[in-house]
KEMARTOR-894370 format. One line per 8 residues: their letters; for each residue y, z negated, x negated of C-alpha. Coordinates in pm, 1 decimal, decimal comma. Example, Ala and Ser with C-alpha at 12.3 -4.5 7.8 and 13.67 -1.06 7.14 Angstrom:
% KEMARTOR-894370
as = -450,0/-780,0/-1230,0; -106,0/-714,0/-1367,0
//
This chain:
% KEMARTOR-894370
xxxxxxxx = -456,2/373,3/-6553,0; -737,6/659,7/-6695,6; -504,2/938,5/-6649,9; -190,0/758,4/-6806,8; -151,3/1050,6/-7044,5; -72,0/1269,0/-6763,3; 268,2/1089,4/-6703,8; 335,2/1095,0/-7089,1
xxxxxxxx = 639,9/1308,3/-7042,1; 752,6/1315,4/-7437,8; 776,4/1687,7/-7633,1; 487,7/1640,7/-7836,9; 251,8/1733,0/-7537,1; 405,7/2050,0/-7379,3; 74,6/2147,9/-7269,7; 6,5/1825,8/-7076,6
xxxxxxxx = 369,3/1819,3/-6878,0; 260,9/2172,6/-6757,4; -108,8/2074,4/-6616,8; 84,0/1793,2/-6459,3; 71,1/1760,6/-6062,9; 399,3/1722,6/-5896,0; 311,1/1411,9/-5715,4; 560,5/1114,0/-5784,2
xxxxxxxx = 409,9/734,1/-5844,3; 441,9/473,8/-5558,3; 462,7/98,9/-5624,1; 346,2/-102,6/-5321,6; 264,7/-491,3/-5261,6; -100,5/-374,8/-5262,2; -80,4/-176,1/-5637,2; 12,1/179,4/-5777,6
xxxxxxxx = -98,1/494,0/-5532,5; 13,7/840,7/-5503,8; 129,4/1032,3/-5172,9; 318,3/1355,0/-5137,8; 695,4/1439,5/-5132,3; 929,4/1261,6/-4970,1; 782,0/930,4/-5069,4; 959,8/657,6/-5186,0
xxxxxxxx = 1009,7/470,0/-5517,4; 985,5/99,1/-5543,9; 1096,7/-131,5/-5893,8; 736,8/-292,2/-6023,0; 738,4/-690,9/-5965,1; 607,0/-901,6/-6178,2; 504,2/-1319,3/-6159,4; 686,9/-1481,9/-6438,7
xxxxxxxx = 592,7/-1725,6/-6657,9; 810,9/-1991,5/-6484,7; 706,5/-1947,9/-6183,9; 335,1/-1960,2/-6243,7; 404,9/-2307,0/-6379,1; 616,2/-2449,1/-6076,1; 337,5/-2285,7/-5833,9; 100,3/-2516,7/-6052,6
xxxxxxxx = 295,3/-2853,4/-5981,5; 386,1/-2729,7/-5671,0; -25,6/-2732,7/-5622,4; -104,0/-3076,5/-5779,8; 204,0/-3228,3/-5565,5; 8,6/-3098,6/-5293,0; -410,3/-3181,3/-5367,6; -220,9/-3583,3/-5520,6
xxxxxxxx = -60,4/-3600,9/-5151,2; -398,5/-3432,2/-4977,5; -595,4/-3690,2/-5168,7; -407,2/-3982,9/-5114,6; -367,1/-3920,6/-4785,2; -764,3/-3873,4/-4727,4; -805,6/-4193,5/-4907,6; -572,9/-4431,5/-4673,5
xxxxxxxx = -724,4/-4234,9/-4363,5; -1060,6/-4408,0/-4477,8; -983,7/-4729,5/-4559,9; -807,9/-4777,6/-4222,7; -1163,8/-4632,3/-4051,1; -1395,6/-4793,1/-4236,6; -1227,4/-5101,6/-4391,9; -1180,6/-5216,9/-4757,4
xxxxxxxx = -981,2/-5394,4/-5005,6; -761,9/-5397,0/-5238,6; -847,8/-5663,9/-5545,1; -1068,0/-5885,8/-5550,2; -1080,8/-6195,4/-5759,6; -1343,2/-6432,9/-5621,0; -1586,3/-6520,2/-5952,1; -1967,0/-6606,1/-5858,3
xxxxxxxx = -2104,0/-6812,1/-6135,5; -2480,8/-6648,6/-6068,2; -2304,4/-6323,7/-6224,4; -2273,0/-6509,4/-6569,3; -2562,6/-6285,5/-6741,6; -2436,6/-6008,9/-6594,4; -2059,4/-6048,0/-6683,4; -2198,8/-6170,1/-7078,4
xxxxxxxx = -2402,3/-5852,9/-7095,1; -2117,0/-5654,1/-6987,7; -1858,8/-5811,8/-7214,5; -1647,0/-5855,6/-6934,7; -1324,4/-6096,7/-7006,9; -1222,5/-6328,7/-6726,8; -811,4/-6394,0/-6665,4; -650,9/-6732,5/-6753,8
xxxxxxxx = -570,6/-6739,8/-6362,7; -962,4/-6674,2/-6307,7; -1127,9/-6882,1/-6541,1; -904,8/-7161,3/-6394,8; -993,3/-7043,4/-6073,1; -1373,8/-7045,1/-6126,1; -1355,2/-7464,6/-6339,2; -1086,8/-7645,7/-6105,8
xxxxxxxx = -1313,7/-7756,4/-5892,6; -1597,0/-7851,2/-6145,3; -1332,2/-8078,5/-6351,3; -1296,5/-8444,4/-6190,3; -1068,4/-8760,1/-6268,6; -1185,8/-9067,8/-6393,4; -1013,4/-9376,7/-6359,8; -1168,3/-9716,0/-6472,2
xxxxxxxx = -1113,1/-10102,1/-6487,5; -1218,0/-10333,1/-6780,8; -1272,4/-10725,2/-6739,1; -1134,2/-10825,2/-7101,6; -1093,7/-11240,9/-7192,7; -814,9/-11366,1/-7400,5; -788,6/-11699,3/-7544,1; -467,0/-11766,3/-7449,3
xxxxxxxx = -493,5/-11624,1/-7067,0; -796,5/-11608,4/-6947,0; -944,2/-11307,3/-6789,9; -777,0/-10984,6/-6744,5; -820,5/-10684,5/-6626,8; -723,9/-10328,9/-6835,7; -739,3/-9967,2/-6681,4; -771,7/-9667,0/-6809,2
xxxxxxxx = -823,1/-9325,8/-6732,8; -999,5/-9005,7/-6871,5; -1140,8/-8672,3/-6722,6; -1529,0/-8517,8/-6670,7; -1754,7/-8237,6/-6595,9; -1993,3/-8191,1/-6276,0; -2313,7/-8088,3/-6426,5; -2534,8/-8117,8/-6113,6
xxxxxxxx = -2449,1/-8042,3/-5751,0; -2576,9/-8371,0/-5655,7; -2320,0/-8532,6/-5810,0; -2407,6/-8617,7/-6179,6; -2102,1/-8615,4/-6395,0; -2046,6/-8546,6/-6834,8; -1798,9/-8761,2/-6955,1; -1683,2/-8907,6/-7285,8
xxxxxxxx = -1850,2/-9244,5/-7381,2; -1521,9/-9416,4/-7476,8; -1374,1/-9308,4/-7175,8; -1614,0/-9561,9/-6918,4; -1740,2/-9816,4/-7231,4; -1720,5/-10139,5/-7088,2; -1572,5/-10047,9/-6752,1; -1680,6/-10278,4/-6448,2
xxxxxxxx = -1525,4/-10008,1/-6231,5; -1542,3/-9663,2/-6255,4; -1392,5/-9423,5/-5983,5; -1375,9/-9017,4/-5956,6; -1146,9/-8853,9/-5756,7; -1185,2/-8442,0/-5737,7; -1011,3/-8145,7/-5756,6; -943,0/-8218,3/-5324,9
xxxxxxxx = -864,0/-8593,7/-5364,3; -1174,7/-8689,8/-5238,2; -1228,9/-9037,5/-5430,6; -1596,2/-9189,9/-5507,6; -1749,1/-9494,9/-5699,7; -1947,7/-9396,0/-5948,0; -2207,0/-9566,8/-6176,7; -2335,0/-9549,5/-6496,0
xxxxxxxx = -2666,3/-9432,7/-6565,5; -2619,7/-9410,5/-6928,7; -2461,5/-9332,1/-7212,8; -2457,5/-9285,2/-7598,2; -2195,2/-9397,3/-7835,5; -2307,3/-9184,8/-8116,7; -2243,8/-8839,0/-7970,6; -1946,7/-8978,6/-7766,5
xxxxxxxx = -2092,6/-8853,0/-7462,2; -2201,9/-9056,4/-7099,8; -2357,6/-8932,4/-6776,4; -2215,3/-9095,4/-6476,4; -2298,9/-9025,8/-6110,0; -2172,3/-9029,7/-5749,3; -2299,5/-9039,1/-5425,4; -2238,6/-8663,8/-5295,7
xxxxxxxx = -2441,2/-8286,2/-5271,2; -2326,8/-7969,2/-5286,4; -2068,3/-7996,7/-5568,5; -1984,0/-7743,8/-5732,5; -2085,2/-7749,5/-6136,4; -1961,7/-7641,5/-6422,1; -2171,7/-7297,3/-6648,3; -2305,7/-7391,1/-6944,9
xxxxxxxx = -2207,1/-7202,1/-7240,2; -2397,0/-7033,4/-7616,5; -2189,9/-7157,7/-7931,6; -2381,9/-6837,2/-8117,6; -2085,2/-6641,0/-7899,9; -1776,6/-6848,3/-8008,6; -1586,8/-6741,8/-8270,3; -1275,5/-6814,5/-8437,6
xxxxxxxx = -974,1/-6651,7/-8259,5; -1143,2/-6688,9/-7869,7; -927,0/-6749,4/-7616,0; -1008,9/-7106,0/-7450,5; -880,2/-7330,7/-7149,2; -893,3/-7702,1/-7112,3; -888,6/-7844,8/-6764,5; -831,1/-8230,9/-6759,2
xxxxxxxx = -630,8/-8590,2/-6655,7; -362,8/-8564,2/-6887,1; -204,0/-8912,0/-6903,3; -425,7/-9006,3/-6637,1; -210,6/-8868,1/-6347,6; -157,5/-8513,5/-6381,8; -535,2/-8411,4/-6272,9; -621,8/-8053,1/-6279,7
xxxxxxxx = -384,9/-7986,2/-6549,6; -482,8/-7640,2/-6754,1; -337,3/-7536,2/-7089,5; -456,2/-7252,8/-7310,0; -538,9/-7188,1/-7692,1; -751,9/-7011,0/-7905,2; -1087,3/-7195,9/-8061,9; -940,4/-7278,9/-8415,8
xxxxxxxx = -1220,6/-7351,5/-8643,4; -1590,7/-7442,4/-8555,2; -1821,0/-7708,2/-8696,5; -1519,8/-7962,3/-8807,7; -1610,1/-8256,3/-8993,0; -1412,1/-8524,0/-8799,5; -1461,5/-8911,8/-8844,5; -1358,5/-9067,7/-8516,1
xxxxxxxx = -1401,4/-9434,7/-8481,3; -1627,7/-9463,9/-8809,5; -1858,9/-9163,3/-8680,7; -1881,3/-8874,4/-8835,4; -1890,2/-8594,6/-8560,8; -1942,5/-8198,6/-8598,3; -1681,8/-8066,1/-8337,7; -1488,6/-7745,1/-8214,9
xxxxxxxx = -1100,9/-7711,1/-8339,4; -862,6/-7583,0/-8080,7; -474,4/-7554,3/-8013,2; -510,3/-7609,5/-7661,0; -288,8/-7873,1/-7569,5; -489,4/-8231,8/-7586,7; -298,0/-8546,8/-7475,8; -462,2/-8887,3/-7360,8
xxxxxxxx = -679,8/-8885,4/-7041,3; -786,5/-8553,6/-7137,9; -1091,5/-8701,0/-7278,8; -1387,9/-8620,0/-7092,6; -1277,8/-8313,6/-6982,8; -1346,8/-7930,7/-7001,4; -1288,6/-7677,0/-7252,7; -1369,7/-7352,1/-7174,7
xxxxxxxx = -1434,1/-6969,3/-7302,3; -1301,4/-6648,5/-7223,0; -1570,9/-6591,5/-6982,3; -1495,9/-6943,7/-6804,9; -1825,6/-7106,3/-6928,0; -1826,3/-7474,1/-7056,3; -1798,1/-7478,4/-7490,5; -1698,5/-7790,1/-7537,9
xxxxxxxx = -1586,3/-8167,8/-7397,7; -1255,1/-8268,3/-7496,6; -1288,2/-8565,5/-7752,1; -981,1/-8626,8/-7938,8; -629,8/-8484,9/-8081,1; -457,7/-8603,3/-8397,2; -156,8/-8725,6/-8301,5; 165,3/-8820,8/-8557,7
xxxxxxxx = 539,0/-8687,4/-8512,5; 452,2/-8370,6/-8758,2; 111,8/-8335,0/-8590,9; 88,7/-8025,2/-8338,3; -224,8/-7791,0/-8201,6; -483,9/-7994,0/-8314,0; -773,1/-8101,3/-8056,3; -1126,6/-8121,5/-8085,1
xxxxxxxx = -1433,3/-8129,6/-7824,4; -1790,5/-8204,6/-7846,7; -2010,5/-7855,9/-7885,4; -2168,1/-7754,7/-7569,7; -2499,1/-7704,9/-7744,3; -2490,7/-8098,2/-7815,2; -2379,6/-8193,3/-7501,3; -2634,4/-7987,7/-7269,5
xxxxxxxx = -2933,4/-8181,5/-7502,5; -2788,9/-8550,4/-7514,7; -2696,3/-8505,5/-7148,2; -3055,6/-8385,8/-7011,0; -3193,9/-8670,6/-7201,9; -2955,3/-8942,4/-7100,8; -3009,7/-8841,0/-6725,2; -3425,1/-8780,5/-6753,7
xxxxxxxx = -3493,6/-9095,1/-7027,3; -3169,6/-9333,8/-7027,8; -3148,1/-9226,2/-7380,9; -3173,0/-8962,0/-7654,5; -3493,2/-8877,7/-7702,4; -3648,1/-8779,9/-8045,4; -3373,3/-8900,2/-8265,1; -3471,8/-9047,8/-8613,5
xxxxxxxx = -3373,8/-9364,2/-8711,7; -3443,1/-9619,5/-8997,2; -3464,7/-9933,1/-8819,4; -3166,5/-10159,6/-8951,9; -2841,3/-10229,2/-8796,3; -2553,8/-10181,5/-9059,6; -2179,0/-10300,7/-9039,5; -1920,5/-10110,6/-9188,4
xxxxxxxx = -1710,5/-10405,7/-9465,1; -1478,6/-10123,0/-9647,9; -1164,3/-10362,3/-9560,4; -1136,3/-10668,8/-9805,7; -1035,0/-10866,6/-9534,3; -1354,3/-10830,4/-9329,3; -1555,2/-10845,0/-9607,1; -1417,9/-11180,2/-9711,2
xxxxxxxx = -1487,2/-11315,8/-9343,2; -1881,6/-11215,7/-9351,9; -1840,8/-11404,9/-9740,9; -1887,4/-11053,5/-9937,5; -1738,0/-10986,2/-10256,6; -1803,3/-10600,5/-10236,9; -1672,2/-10394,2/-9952,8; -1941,2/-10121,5/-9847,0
xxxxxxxx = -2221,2/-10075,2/-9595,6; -2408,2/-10369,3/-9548,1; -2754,5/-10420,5/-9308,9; -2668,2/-10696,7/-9073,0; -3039,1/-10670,0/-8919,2; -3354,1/-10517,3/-8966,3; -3506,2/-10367,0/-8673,3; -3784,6/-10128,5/-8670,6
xxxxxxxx = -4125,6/-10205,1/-8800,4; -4074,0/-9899,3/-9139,7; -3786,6/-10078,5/-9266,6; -3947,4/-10419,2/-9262,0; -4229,3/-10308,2/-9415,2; -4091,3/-10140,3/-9671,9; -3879,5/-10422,0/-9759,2; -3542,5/-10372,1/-9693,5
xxxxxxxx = -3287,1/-10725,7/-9579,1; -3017,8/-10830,8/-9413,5; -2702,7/-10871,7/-9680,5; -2840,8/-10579,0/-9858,9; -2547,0/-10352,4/-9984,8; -2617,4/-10036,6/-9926,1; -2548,6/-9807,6/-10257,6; -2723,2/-9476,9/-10219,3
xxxxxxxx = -2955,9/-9276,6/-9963,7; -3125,6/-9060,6/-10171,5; -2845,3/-8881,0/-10400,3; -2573,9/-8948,3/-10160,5; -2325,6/-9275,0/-10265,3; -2250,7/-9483,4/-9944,5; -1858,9/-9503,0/-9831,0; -1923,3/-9588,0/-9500,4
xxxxxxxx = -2126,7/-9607,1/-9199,9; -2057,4/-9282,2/-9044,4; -2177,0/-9116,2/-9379,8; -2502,8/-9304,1/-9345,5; -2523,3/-9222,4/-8983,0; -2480,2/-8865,2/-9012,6; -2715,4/-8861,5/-9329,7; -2974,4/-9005,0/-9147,2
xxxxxxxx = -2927,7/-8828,0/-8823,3; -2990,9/-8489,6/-9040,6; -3354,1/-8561,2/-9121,0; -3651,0/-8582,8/-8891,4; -3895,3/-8807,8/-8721,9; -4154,0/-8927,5/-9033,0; -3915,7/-8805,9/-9333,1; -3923,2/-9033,0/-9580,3
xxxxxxxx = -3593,5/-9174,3/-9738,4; -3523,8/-9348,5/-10015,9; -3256,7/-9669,2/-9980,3; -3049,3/-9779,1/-10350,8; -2938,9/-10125,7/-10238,7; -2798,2/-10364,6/-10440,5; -2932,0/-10729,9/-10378,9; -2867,9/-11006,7/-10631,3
xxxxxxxx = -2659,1/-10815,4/-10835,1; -2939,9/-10585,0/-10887,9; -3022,6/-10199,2/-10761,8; -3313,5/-10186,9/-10536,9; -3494,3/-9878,3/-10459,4; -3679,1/-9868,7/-10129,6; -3840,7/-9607,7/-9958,3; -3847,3/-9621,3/-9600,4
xxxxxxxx = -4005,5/-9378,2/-9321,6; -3820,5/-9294,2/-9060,1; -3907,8/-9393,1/-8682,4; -3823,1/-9263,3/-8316,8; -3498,4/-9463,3/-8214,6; -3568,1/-9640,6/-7882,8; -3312,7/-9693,3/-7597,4; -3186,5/-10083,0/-7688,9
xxxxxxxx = -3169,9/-9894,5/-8016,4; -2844,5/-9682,4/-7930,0; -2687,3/-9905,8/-7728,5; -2540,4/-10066,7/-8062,6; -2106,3/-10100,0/-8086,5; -1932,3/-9900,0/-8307,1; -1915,8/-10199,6/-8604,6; -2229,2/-10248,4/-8560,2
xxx = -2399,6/-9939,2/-8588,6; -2767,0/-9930,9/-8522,4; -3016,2/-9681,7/-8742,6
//
């Protein structure tokens, strides 16, 4: 108030109380006014500081309820809902981009139907009984929608029967239309459209510590089965049945009839087919699967040529004699890698024969065929390599170009390995 001084009634202003007007102070709801005698006095009131802060919940409580309120008022009008958790593979870019992280529940959701059982039968001859048939069982991807189907080449080698029952139950024949026993990896196919296949992956986004999911036949009668890891280790050196192979570690669990089947990344795209586990009583977490970068190539060029395309190869067929006994029953006295047959026009040529030992190629010493294999493999079409081979008890150093590989060219078994 300007005139505050007015009302000062202490001594030290004598002067002031005189000049004062006799008018007394009047508190209403409204403020502080003056009126004449015989006015009232009222106590000043004042909002607290405790109840400015329940009038402020009091408030919120209110606008929360308001809001809510407004909210279920419109969804009943206009419709709506609540979650949704239907995946649509054409939003793969978009959901990679994003960095977006799919659920266990939804990347099994979005694969189930893309992962199929396989179930075969072998004609096998015995001396002692004749003919008779084997079965066996493994897992595979759909890659088309018209029915073409990624499997594991061990899992339908030699079948006379192959079979492929989905996600449903629905049960086809299928048939071969080729395969390749160096990658491990066959395309089969059955008579049906509008299947639903699987999303190719990029290994340059897996890394070590990614959570994965492998869908499979696990034992060959508990299709659909899903179990979840992590992606262990990348580019693993693993021999598997005298090949060496470049594959992706996981802990997912792996058991027999899993072969064939899917592994899969956090986004629920395909990085891998299920190849192998080590197995032994103090052996847990350890299963491997083909790179999907490997796959998608040998795949599109088993289904478009009936073979791999492009892949270098020296022109001999070798045979693995590291065991004394087998070398003693092809009449070697050294175990190693010997060439059974020459093959391609470069290696004859340049000289090389069967019942040469193989020693080196180039600076690398020769322990077995996979090594050679995989040595090979790494080179190109028209590199030049140089064989050590030892012939007469003598070293022999050829040099021999390599050629394009050619379909009766892969089609080789696993002792007797064709490059």
């Amino acid at each position: 108030m300007d005139d505050w001084e007015k009302f000062n009634y202490s001594d030290s202003s004598s002067s002031v109380r005189e000049s004062a007007p006799k008018v007394k102070t009047v508190y209403t709801d409204y403020g502080a006014g003056t009126e004449g005698a015989g006015a009232y006095a009222r106590e000043p009131k004042y909002v607290t500081r405790k109840m400015m802060i329940i009038t402020v919940i009091i408030c919120m409580l209110l606008s929360a309820f308001v809001g809510a309120a407004c909210y279920a008022l419109a969804m009943s009008t206009f419709g709506g809902t609540t979650v949704d958790k239907t995946i649509k593979t054409t939003n793969y870019n978009l959901t990679r981009a994003t960095g977006s992280v799919l659920s266990l529940q939804e990347i099994i959701a979005k694969n189930e139907n893309s992962v199929v059982a396989i179930s075969t039968e072998t004609v096998s001859t015995d001396f002692w009984v004749g003919q008779y048939v084997t079965q066996g069982a493994g897992s595979g991807v759909i890659y088309s929608e018209d029915g073409y189907i990624i499997t594991n080449n061990h899992v339908i080698d030699g079948a006379s029967n192959i079979k492929v029952t989905l996600y449903d139950g629905t049960e086809y024949d299928a048939t071969l239309v080729a395969t390749d026993s160096m990658t491990d990896i066959a395309v089969i196919k059955i008579d049906a459209t509008g299947l639903m296949p699987i999303t190719m992956g990029d290994m340059t986004n897996v890394n070590v510590g990614d959570a994965v999911v492998a869908i499979g036949n696990p034992l060959g009668t508990l299709s659909g089965t899903a179990t979840e890891g992590i992606v262990s280790a990348l580019e693993r050196e693993i021999t598997l049945d005298g090949k060496q192979m470049t594959l992706i570690q996981t802990s997912a669990s792996i058991n027999p009839g899993n072969s064939g089947g899917g592994l899969f990344d956090q986004y629920g795209n395909l990085i891998g087919i299920v190849v192998a586990k080590s197995s032994g009583s103090d052996v847990e977490g350890l299963g491997f699967a083909i790179p999907c970068d490997k796959v998608a190539t040998v795949a599109k060029s088993l289904i478009e040529n009936g073979y791999v395309e492009g892949r270098p190869q020296a022109g001999i067929v070798i045979i693995d004699l590291t065991d004394p006994s087998t070398a003693m029953q092809y009449g070697a006295t050294i175990t190693g890698v010997y060439i059974k047959e020459v093959t391609g026009k470069n290696a004859t040529k340049a000289g090389l024969q069967p019942g040469d030992l193989i020693y080196y190629l180039d600076d690398e010493k020769i322990t077995s065929t996979g090594q050679l294999v995989a040595l090979i493999q790494s080179h190109q079409i028209g590199d030049t390599v140089t064989f050590t081979v030892v012939r007469n008890n003598e070293m022999v150093k050829i040099d021999v170009e390599l050629e394009a590989s050619q379909p009766e060219q892969q089609k080789q078994s696993v002792s007797d390995s064709g490059n």
